[in-house]
OpenMM code with the backbone's topology and positions (N, CA, C; nanometers):
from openmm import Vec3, app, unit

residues = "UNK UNK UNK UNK UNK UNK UNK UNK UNK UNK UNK UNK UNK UNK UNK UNK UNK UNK UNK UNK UNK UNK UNK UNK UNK UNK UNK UNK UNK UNK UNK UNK UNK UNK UNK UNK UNK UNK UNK UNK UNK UNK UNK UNK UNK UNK UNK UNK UNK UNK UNK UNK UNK UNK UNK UNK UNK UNK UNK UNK UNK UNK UNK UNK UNK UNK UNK UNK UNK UNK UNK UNK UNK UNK UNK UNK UNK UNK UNK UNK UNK UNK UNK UNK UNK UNK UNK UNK UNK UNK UNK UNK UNK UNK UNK UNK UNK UNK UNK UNK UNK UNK UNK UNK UNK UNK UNK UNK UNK UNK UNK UNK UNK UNK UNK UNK UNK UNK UNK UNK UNK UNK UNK UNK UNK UNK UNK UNK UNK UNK UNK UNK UNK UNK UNK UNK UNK UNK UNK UNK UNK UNK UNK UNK UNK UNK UNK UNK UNK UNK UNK UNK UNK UNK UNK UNK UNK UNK UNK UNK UNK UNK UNK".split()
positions = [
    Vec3(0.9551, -1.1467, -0.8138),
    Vec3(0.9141, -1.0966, -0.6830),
    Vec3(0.7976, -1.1822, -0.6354),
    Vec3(0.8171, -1.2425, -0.5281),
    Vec3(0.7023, -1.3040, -0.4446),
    Vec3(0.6482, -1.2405, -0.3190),
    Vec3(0.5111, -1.2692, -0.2796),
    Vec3(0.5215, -1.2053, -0.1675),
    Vec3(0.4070, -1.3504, -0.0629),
    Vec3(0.5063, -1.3046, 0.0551),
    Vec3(0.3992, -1.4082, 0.1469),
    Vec3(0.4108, -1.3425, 0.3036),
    Vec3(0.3760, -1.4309, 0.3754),
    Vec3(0.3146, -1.3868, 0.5314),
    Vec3(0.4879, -1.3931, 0.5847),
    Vec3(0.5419, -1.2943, 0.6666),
    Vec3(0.6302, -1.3612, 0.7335),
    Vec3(0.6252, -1.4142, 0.8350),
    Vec3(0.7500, -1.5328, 0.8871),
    Vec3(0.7034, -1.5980, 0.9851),
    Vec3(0.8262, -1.5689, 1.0857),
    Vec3(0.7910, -1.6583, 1.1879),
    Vec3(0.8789, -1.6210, 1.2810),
    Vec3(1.0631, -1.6694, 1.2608),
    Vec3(1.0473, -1.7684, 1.1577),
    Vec3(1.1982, -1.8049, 1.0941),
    Vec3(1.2591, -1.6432, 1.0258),
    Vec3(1.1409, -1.5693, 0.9560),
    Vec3(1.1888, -1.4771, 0.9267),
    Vec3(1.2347, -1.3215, 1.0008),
    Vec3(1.2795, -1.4014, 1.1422),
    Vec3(1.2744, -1.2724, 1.2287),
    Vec3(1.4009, -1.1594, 1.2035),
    Vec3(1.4890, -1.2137, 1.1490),
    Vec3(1.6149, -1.1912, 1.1371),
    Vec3(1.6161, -1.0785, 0.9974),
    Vec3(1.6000, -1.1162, 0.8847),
    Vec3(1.5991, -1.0468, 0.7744),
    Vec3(1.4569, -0.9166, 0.8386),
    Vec3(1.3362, -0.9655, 0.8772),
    Vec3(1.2558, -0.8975, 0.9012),
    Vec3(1.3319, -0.7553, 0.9701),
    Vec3(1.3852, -0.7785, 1.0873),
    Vec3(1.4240, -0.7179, 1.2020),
    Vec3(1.5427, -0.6079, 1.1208),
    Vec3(1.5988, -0.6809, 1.0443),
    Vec3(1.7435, -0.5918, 0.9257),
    Vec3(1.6955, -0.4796, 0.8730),
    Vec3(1.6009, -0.5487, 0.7728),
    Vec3(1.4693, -0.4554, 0.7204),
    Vec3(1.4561, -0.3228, 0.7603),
    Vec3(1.3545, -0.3343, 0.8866),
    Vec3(1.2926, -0.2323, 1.0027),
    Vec3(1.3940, -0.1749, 1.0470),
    Vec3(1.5034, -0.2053, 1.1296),
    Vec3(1.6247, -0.1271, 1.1450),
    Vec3(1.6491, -0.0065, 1.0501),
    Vec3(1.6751, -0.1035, 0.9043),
    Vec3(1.7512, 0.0376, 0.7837),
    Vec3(1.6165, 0.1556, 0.7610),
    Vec3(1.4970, 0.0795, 0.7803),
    Vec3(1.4139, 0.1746, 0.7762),
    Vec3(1.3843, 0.2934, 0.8672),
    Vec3(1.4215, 0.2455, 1.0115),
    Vec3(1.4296, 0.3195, 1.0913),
    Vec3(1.5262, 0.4175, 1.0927),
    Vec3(1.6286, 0.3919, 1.0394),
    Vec3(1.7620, 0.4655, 1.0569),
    Vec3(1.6880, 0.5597, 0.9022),
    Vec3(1.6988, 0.4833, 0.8131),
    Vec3(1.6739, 0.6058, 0.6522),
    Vec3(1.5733, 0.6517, 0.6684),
    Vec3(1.4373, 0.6277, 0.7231),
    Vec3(1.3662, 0.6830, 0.6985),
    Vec3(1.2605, 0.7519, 0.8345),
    Vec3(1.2997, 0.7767, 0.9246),
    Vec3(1.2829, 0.8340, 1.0741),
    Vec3(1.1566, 0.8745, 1.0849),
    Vec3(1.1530, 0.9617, 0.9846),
    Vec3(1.0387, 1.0306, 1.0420),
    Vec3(0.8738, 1.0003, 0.9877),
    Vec3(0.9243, 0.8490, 0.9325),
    Vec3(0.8000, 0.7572, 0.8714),
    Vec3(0.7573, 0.7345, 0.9916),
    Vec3(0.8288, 0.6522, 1.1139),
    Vec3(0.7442, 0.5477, 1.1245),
    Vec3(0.7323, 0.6437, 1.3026),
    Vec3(0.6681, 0.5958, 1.4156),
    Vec3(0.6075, 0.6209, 1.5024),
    Vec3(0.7452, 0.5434, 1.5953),
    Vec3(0.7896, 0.4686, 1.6116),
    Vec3(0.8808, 0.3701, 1.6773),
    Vec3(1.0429, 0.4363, 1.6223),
    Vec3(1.1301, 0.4183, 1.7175),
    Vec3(1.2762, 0.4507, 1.6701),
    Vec3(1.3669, 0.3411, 1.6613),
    Vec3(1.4677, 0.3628, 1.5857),
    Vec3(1.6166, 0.2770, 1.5883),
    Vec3(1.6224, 0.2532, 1.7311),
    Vec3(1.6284, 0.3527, 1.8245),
    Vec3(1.7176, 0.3300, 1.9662),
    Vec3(1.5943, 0.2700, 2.0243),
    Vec3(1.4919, 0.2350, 2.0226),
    Vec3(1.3734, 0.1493, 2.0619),
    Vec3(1.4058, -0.0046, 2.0524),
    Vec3(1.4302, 0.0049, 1.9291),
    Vec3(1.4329, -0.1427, 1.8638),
    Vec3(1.5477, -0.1714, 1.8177),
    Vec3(1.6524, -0.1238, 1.8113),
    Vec3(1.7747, -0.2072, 1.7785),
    Vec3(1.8206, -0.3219, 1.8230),
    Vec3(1.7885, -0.2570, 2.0095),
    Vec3(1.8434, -0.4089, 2.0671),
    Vec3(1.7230, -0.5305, 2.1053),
    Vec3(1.6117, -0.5037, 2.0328),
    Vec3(1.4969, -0.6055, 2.0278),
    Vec3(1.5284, -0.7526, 2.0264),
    Vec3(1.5300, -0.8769, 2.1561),
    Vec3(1.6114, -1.0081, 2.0444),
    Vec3(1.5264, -1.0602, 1.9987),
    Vec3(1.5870, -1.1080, 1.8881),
    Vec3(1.4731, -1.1859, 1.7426),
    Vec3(1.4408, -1.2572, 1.8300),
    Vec3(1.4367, -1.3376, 1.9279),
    Vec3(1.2863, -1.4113, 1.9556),
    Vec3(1.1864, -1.3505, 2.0103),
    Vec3(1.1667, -1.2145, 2.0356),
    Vec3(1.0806, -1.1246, 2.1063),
    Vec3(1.0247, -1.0672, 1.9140),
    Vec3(1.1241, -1.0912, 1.8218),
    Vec3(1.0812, -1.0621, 1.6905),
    Vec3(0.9684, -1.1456, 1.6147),
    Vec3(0.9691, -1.3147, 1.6412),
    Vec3(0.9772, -1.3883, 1.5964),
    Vec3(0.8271, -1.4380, 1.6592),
    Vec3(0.8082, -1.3961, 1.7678),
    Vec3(0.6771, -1.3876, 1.8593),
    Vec3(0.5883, -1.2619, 1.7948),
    Vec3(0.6429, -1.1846, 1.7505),
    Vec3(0.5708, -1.0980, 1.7097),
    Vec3(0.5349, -1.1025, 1.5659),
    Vec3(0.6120, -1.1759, 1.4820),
    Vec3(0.5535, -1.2070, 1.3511),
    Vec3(0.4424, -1.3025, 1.3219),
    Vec3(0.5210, -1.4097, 1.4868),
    Vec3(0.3849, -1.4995, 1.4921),
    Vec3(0.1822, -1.4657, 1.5119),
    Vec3(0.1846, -1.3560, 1.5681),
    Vec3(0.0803, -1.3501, 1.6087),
    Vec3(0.0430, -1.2226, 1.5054),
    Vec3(0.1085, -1.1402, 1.4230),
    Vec3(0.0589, -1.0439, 1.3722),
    Vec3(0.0531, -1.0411, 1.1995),
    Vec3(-0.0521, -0.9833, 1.1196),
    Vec3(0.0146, -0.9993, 0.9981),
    Vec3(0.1019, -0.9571, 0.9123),
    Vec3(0.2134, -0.9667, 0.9368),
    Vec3(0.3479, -0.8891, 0.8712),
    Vec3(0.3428, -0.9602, 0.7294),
    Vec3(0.4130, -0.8917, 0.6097),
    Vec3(0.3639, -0.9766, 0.4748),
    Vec3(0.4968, -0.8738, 0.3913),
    Vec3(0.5449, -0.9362, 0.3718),
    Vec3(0.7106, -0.8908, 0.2682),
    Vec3(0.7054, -0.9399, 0.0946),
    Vec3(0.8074, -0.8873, 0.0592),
    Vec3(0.7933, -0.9016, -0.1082),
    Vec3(0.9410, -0.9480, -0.0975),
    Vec3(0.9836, -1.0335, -0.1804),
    Vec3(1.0921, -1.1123, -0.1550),
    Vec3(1.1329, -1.0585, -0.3186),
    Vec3(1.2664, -1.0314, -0.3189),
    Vec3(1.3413, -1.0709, -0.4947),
    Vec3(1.4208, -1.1732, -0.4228),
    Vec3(1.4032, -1.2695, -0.5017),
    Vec3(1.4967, -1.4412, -0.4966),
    Vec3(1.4819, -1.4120, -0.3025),
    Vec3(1.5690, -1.4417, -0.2072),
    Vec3(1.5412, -1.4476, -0.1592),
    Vec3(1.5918, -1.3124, 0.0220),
    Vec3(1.5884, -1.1686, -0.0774),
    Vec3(1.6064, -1.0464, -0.0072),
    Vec3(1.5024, -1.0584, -0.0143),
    Vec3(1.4185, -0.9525, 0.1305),
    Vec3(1.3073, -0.8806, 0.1943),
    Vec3(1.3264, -0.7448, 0.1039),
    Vec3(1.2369, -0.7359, 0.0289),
    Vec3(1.2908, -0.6137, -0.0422),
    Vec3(1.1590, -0.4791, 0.0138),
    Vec3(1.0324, -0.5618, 0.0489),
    Vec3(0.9680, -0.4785, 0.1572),
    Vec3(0.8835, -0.5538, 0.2590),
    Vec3(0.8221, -0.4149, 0.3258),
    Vec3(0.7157, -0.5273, 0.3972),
    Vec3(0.6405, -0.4304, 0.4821),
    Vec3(0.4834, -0.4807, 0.5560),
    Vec3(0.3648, -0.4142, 0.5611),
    Vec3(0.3061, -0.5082, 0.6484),
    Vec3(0.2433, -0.4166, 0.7168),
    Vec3(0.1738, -0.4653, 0.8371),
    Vec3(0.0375, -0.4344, 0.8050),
    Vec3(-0.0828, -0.5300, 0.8632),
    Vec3(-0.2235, -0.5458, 0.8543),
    Vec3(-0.2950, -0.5731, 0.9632),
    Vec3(-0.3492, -0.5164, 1.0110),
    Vec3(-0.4215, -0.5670, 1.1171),
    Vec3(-0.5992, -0.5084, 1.1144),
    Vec3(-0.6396, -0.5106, 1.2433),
    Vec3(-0.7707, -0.5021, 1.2579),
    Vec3(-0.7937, -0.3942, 1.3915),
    Vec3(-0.9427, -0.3283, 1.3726),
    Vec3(-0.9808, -0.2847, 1.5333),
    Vec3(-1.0093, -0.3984, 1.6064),
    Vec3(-1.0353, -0.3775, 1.7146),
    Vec3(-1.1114, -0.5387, 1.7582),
    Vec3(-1.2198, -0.4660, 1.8488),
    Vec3(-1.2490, -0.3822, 1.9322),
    Vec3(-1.3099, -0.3084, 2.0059),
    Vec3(-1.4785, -0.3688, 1.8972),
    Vec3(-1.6002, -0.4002, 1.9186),
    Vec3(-1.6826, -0.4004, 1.8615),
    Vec3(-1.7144, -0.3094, 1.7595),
    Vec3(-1.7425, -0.1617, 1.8244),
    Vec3(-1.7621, -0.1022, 1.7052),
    Vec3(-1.6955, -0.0653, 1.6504),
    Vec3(-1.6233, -0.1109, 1.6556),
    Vec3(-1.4522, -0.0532, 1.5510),
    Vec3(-1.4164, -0.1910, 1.4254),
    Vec3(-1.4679, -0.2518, 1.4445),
    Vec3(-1.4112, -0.3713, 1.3625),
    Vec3(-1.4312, -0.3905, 1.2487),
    Vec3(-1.5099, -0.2836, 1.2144),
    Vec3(-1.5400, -0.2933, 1.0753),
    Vec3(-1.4193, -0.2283, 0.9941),
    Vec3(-1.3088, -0.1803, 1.0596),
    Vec3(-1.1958, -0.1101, 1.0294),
    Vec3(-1.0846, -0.2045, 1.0463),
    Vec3(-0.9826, -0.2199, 0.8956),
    Vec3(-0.8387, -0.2392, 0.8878),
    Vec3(-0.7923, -0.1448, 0.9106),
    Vec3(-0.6483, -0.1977, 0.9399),
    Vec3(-0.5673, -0.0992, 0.9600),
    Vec3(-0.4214, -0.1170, 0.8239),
    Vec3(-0.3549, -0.0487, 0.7875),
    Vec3(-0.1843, -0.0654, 0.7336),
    Vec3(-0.1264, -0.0351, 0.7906),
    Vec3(0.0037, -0.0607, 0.8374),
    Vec3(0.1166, 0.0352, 0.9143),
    Vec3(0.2550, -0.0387, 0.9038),
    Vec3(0.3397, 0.0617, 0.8580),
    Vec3(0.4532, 0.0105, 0.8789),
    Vec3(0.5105, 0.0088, 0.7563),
    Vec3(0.4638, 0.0396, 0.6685),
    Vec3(0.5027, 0.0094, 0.5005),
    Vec3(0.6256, 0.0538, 0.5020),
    Vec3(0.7179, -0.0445, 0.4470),
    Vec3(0.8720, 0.0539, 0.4097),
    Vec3(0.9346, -0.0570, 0.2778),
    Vec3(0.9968, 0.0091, 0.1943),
    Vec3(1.0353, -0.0783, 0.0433),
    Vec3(1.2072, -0.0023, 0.0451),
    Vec3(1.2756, -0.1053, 0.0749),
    Vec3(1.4088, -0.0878, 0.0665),
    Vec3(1.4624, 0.0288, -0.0614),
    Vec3(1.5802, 0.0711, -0.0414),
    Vec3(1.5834, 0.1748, -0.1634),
    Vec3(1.6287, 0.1501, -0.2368),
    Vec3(1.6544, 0.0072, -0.2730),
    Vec3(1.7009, -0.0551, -0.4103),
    Vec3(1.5626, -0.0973, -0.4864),
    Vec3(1.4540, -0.0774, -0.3940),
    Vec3(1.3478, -0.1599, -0.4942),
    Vec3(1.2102, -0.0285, -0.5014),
    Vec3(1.2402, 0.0715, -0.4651),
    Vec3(1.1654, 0.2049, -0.5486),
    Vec3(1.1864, 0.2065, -0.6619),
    Vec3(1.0643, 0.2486, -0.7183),
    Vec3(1.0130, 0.2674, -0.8344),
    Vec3(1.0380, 0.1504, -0.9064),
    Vec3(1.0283, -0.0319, -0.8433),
    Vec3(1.0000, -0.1313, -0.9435),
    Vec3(0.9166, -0.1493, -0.9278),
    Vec3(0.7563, -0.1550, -0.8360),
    Vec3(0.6448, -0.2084, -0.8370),
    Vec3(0.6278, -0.2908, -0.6939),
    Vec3(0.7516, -0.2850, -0.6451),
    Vec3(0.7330, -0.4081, -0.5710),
    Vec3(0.6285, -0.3311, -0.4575),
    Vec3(0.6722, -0.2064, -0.4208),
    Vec3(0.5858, -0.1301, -0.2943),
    Vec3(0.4001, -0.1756, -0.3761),
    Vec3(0.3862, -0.1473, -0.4653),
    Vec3(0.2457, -0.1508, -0.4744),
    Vec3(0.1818, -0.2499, -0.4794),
    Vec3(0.2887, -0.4166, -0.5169),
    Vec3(0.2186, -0.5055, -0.5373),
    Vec3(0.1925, -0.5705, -0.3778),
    Vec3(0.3057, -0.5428, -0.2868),
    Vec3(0.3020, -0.5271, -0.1520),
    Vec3(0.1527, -0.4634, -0.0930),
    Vec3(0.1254, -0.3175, -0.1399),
    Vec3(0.0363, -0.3024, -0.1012),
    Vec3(-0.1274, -0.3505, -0.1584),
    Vec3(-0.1188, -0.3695, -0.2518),
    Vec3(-0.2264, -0.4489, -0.3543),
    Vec3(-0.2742, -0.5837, -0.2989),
    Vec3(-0.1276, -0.6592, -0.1916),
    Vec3(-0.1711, -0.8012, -0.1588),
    Vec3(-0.2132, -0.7727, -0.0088),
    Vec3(-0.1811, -0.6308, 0.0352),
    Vec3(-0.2149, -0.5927, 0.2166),
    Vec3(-0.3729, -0.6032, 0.1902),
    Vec3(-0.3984, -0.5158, 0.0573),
    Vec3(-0.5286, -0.4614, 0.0606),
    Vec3(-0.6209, -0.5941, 0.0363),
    Vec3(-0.6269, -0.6598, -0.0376),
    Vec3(-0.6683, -0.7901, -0.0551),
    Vec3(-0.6746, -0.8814, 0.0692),
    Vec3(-0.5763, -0.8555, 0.1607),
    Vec3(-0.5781, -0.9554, 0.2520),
    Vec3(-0.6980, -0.8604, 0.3743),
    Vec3(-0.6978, -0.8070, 0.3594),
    Vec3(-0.7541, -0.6923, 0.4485),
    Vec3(-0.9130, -0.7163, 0.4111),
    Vec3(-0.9401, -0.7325, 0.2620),
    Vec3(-1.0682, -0.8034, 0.2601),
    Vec3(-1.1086, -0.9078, 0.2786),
    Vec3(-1.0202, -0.9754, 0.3354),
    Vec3(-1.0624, -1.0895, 0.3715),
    Vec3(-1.1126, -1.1046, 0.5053),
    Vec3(-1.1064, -1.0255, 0.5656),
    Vec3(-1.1384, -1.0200, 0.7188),
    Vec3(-1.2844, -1.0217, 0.7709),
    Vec3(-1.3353, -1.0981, 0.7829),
    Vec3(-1.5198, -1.1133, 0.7900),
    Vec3(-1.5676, -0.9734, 0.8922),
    Vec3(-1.6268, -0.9047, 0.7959),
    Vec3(-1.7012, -0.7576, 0.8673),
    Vec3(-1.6086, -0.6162, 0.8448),
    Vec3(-1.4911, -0.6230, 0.7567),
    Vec3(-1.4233, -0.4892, 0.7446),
    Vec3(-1.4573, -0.4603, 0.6439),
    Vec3(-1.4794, -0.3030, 0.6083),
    Vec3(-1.5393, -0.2372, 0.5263),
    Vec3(-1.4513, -0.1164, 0.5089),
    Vec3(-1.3398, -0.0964, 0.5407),
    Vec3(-1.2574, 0.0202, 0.5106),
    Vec3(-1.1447, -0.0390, 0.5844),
    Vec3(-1.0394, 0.0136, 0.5044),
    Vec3(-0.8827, 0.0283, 0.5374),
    Vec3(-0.8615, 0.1727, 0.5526),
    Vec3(-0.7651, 0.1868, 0.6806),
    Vec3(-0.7095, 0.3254, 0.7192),
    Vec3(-0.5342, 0.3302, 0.7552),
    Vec3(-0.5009, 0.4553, 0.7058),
    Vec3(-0.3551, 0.4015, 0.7433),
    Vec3(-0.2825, 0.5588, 0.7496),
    Vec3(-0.1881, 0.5673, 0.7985),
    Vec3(-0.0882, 0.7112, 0.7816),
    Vec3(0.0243, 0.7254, 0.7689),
    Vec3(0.0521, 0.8644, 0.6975),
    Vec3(0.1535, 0.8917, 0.6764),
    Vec3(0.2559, 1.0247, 0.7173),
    Vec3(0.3668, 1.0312, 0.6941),
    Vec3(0.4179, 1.1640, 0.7188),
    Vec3(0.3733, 1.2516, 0.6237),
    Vec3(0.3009, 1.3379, 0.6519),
    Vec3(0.3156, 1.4681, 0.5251),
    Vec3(0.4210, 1.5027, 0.4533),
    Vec3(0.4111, 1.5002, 0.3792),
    Vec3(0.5388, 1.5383, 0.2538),
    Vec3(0.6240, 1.4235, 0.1602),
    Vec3(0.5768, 1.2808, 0.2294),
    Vec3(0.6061, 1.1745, 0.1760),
    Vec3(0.4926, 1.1618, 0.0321),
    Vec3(0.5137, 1.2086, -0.0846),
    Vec3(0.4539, 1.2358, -0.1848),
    Vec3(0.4525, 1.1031, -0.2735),
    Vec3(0.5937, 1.0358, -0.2529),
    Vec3(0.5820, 0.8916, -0.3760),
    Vec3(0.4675, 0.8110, -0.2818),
    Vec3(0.4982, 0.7949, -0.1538),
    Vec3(0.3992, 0.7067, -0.0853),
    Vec3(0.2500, 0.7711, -0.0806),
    Vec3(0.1868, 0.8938, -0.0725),
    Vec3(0.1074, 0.9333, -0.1099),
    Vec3(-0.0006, 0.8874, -0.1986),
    Vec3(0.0885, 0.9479, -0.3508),
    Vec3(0.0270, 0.9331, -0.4685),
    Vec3(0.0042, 0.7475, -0.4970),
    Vec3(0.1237, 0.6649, -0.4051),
    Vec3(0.0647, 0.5489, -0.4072),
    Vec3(-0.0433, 0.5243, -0.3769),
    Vec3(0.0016, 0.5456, -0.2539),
    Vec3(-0.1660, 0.5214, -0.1636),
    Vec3(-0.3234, 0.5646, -0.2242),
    Vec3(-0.2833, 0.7203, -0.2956),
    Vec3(-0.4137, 0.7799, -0.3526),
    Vec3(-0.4520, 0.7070, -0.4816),
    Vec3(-0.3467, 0.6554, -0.5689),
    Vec3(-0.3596, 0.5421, -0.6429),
    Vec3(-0.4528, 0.3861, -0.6897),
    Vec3(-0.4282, 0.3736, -0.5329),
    Vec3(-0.4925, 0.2570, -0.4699),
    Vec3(-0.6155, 0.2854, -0.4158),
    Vec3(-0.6855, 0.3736, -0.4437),
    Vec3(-0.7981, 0.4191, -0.3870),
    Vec3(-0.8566, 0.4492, -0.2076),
    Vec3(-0.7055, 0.5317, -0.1715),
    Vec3(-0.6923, 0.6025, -0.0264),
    Vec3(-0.7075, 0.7506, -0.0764),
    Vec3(-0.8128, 0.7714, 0.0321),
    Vec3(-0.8373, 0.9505, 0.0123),
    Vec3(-0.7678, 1.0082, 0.1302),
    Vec3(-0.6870, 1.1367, 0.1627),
    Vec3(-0.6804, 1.1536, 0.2747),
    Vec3(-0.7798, 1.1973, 0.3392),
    Vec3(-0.8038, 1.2105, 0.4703),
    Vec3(-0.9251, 1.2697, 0.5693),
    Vec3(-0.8740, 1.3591, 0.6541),
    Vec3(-0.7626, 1.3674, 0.6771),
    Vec3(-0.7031, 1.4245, 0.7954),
    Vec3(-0.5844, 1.4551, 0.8000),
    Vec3(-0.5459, 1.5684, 0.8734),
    Vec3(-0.3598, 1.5775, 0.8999),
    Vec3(-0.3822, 1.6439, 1.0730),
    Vec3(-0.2630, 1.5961, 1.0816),
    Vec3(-0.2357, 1.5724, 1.2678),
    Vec3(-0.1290, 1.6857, 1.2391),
    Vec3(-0.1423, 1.7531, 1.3445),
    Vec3(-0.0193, 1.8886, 1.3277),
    Vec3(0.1225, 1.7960, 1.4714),
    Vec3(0.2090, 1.8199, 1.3986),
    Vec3(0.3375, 1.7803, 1.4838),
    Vec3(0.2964, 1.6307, 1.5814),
    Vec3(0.2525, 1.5644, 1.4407),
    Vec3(0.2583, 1.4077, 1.4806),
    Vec3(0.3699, 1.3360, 1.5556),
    Vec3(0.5085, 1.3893, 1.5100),
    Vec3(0.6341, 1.3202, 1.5293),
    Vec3(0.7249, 1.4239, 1.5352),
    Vec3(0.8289, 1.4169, 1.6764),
    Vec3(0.9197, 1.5053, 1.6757),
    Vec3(1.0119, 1.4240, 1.6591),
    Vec3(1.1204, 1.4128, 1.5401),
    Vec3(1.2071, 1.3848, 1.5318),
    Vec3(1.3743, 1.4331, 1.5223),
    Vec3(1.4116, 1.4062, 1.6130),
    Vec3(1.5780, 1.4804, 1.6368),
    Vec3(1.5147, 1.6513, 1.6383),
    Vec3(1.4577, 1.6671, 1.7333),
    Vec3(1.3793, 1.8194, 1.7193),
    Vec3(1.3019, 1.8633, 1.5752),
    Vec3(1.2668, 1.8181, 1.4697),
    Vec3(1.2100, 1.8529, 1.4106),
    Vec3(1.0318, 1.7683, 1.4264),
    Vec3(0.9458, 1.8822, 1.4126),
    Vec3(0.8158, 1.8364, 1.4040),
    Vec3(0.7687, 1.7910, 1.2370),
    Vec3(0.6896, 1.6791, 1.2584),
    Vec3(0.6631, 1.6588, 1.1464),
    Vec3(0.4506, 1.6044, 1.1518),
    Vec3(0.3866, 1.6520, 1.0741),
    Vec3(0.2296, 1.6307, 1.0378),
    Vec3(0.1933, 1.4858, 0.9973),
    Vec3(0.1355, 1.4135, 1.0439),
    Vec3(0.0639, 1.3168, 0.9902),
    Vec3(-0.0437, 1.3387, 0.8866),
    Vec3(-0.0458, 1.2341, 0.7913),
    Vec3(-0.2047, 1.2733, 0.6987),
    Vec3(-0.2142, 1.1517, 0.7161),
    Vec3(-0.3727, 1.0982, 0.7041),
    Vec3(-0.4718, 1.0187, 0.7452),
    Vec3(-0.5472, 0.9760, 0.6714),
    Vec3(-0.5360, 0.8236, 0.5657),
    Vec3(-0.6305, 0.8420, 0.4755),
    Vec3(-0.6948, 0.7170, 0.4835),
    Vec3(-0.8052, 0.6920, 0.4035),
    Vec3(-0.8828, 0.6237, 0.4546),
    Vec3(-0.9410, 0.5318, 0.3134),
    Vec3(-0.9763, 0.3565, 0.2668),
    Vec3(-1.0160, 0.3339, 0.1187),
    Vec3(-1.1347, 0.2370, 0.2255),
    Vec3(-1.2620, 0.2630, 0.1357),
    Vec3(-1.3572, 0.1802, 0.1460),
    Vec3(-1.3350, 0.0323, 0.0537),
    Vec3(-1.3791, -0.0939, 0.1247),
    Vec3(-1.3430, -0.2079, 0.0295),
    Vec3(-1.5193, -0.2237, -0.0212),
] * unit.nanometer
topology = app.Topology()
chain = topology.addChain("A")
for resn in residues:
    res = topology.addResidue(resn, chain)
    for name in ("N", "CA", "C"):
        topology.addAtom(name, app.Element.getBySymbol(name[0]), res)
């Protein structure tokens, strides 16, 4: 398993990715299938360019991938952000989600002036959780009926790791 920055060559596998995630796993992410299905990879490919998207490759499948960014607002900048985490369901429970997140978090210190990473989740997502709490994320918060999905409401929790 390797992991590196994706680029905009990788808009295609990227874009496959996010799709199955969207479809399996709905009520993760904030964005839908019917949003982004018909996205064209060069509107993908622009967007990998400028943002930090970062995947874990076996040979050469996207087996996950994680988004990093920053506040930029002044007084906010002392804050990363994660979002977007999703690990295909052939590659739960090998490591790859944590080493994914192990290289977000690392890259996240690298950012001159951030002092905490923040990121969220659906409530009840417990493997991603105990990851996260793992990695030294506490939660701080839960959002009541963060996400209505196909009529069901679902809670955000909110957690937060000092670097």
């Amino acid at each position: 398993m390797h992991i590196r920055r994706l680029l905009p060559t990788d808009a295609a596998i990227f874009q496959a990715l996010r799709l199955q995630g969207l479809r399996e796993a709905a009520s993760a992410f904030s964005s839908s299938y019917e949003e982004e299905h018909d996205t064209p990879l060069d509107s993908i490919g622009q967007r990998l360019a400028v943002r930090n998207f970062f995947g874990a490759f076996a040979g050469d499948e996207l087996a996950c991938m994680v988004a990093v960014g920053r506040e930029t607002s002044l007084k906010l900048r002392h804050k990363a952000w994660i979002r977007a985490m999703y690990v295909a369901p052939a590659y739960r429970r090998t490591g790859a989600g944590r080493r994914l997140m192990e290289h977000a978090i690392a890259f996240a210190a690298t950012l001159d002036g951030v002092q905490k990473i923040d990121l969220a989740l659906t409530a009840g997502n417990d493997a991603a959780q105990r990851l996260y709490e793992s990695l030294g994320f506490q939660a701080f918060g839960r959002e009541p009926n963060a996400l209505i999905v196909d009529g069901v409401s679902y809670d955000e929790v909110t957690m937060s790791r000092t670097l």
